[in-house]
C-alpha positions in Angstrom: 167.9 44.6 -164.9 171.4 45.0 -166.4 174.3 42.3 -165.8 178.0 43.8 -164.9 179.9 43.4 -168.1 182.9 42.3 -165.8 181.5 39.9 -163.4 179.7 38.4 -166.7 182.9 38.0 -168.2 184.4 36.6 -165.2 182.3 33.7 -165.0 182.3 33.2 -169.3 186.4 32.4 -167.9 185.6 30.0 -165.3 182.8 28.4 -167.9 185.2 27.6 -170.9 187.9 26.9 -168.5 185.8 23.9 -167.1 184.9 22.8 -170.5 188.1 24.2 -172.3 190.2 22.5 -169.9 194.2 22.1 -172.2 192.4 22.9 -175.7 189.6 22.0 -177.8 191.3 18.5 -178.8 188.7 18.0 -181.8 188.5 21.4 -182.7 192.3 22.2 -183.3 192.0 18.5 -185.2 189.6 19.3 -187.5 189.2 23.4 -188.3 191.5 25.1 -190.4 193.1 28.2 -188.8 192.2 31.7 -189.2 188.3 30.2 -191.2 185.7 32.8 -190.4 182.4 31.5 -190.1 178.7 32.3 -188.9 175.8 30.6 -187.3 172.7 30.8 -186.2 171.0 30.1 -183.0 167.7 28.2 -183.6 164.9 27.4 -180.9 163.5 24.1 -181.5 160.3 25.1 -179.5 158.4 27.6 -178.2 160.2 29.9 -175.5 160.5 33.3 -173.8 164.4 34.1 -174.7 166.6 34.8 -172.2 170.9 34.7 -172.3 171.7 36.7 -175.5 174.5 39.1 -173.5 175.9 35.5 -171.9 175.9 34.3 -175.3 177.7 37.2 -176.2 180.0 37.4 -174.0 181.1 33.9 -174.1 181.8 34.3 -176.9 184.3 37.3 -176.8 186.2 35.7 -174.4 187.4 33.1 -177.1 187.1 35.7 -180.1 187.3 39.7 -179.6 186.2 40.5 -183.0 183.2 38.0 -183.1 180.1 39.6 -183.7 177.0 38.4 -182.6 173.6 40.4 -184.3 170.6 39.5 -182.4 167.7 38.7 -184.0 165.0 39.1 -180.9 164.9 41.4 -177.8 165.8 39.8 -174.6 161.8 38.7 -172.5 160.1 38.0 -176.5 158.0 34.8 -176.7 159.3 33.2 -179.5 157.5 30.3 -181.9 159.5 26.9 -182.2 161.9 27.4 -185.3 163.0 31.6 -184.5 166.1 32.7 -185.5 167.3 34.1 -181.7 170.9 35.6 -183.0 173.4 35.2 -185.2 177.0 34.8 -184.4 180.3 35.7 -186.8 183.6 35.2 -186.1 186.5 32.1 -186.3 185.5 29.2 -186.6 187.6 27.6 -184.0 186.4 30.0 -181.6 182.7 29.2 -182.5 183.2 25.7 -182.3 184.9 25.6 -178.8 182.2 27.8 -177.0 179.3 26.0 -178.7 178.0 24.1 -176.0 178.7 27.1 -173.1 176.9 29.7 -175.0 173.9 27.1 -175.5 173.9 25.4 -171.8 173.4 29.4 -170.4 170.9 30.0 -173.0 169.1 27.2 -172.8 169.2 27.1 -168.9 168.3 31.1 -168.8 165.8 30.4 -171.7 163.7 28.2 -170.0 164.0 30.0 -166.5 162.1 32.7 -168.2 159.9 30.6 -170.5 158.4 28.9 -166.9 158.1 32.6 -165.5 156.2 33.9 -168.6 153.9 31.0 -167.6 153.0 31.7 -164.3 152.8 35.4 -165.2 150.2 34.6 -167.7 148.4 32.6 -165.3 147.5 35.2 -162.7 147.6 37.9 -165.6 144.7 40.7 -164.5 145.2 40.2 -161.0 147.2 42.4 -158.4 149.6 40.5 -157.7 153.6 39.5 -158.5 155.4 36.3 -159.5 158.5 36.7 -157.3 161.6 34.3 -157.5 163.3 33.0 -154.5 167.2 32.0 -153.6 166.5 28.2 -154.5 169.1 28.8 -157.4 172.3 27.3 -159.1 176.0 28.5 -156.5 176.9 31.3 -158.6 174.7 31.8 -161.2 172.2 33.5 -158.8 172.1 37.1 -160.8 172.0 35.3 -163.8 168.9 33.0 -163.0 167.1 35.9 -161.7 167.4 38.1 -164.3 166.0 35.4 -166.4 162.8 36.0 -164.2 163.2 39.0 -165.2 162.8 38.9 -168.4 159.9 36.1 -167.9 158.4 39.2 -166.5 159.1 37.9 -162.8 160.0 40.2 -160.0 163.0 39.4 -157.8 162.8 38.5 -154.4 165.9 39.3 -152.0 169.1 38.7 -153.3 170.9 37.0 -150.5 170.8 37.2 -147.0 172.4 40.6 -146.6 169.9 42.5 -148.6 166.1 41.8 -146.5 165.5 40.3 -143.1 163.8 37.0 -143.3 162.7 35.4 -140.0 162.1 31.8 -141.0 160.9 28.6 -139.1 164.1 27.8 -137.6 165.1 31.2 -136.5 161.8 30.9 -134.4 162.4 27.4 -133.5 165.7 28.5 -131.9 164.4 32.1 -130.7 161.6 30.2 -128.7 164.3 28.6 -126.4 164.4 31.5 -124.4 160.9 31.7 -123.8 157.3 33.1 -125.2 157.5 35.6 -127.8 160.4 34.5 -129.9 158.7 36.7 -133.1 158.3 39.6 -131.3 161.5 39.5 -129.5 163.2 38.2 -133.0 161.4 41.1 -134.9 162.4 43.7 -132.7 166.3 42.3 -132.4 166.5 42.8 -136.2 165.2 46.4 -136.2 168.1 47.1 -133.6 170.7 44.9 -135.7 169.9 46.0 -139.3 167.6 49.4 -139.1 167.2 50.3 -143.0 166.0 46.7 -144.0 162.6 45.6 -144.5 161.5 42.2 -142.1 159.9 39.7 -142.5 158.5 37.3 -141.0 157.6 33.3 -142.0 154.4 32.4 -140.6 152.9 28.8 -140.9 149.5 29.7 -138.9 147.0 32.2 -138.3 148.3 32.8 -134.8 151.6 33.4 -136.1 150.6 35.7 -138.7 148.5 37.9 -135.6 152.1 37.8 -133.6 154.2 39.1 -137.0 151.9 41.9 -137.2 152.1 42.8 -134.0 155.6 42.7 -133.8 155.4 45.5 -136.9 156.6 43.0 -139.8 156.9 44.9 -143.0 156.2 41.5 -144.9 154.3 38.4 -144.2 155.5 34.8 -145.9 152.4 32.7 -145.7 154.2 29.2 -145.8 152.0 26.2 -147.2 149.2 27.6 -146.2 145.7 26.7 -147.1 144.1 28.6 -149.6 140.9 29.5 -146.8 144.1 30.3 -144.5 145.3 32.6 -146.9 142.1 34.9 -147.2 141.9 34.8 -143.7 145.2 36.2 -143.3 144.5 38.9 -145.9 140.9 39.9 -144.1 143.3 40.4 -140.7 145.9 42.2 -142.1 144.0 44.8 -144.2 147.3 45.6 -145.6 148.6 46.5 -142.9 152.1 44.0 -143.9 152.6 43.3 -147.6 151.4 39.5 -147.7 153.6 37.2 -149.6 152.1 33.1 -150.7 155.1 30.6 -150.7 155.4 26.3 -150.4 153.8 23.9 -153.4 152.6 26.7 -155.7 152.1 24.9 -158.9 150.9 26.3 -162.2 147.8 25.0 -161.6 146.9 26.5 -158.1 148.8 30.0 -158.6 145.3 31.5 -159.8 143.5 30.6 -156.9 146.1 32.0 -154.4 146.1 35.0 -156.1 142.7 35.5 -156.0 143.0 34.9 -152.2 144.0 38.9 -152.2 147.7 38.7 -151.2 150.4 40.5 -153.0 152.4 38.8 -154.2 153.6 34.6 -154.8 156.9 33.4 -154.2 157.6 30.6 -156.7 160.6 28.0 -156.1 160.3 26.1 -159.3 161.2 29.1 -161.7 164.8 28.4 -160.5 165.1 25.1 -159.3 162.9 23.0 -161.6 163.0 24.9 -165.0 163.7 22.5 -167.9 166.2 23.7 -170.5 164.7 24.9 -174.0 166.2 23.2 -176.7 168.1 25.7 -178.5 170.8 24.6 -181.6 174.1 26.6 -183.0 173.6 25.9 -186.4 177.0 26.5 -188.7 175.7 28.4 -191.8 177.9 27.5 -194.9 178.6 29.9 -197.8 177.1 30.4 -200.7 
């Protein structure tokens, strides 16, 4: 998954100019003008890194000629105390984006670290860790390539790009009567013909109705585990059957080994801690 060089550098802008604001007060104080100066980036535990490019481009936006060498690929689980990349250029520059290029590779960082872990956890099973849109307003295509790299899969992007029929589409689809999912389902195929649906089912009945209705995907929402292999044993993959609501580290096993395809996981976005990550100035000599 590849970022777009301009929208990245678009939102670097908006980042410094938040943090940036009239000047680096302390900065312009402090460092002599025109000093060229390196430094290293330094996990200070255990991670899967994610964010180099952001780094990167943050900053390039501050300093054209700043070079930044990398010292890991992007998706590498990496010991506490790994060199991640090394940046050269002025010192005034390094010194102003400091905290911008850390707080996107420490938040993308440990997006991917979290991933890596439920990957791991279901590892030799058919099934995919997928993301979902719980994710920071306009750092969605940053967050999930982070998953990415945590060797996640993506769900939908937004709400242009799949149909999703969820609990209160039927809510208000069943005001005009029985069979809101099939009447929903077939409304979408008219309205948006080259997406896939799919359909949010909270019971066994409702997953019966979504496949009748000729749902490409079923989102088995907080189900129970017994629920879940029932649904697979009626489906006989007839619908691609998707596991979603309180998947935890610790349960993601068994509902994998329920036989659905794939497990939608909230928490690699919304509940990721940061990895503590350090810009360390490296003097000469």
């Amino acid at each position: 998954m590849m970022l777009n060089p301009t929208a990245l550098s678009s939102l670097c802008r908006a980042a410094l100019a938040e943090d940036v604001g009239r000047g680096d007060a302390t900065t312009a104080a402090v460092v002599p003008d025109g000093l060229e100066v390196s430094a290293v980036f330094v996990c200070r535990e255990a991670c899967v890194c994610a964010g180099l490019p952001v780094v990167d481009a943050v900053f390039r936006e501050l300093d054209p000629k700043a070079v930044l060498e990398v010292c890991v690929e992007e998706g590498r689980q990496c010991e506490a105390g790994t060199e991640l990349a090394r940046i050269t250029g002025d010192a005034r520059a390094l010194l102003t984006g400091e905290r911008t290029a850390l707080n996107f590779l420490q938040r993308l960082s440990g997006i991917a670290t979290v991933t890596r872990r439920f990957v791991d956890a279901v590892r030799g099973r058919s099934v995919e860790i997928l993301d979902t849109r719980k994710t920071t307003p306009g750092l969605r295509k940053l967050e999930k390539y982070a998953v990415r790299m945590g060797g996640g899969q993506n769900h939908r992007f937004g709400l242009y790009d799949r149909v999703m029929i969820k609990d209160n589409h039927r809510i208000l689809a069943a005001l005009e009567g029985p069979g809101a999912i099939h009447r929903t389902v077939a409304a979408c195929r008219r309205q948006a013909p080259g997406l896939d649906i799919e359909v949010e089912a909270d019971t066994i009945e409702q997953v019966a109705a979504a496949l009748e209705a000729g749902a490409d995907i079923i989102l088995l929402d907080n189900m129970s585990d017994d629920d879940m292999a029932e649904a697979v044993r009626m489906v006989r993959g007839r619908a691609v059957l998707e596991a979603s609501g309180g998947i935890t580290l610790e349960r993601v096993a068994a509902v994998a080994d329920t036989g659905v395809d794939c497990i939608s996981v909230g928490a690699l976005t919304h509940s990721a801690p940061a990895v503590d990550i350090s810009m360390q100035i490296e003097l000469p000599g």
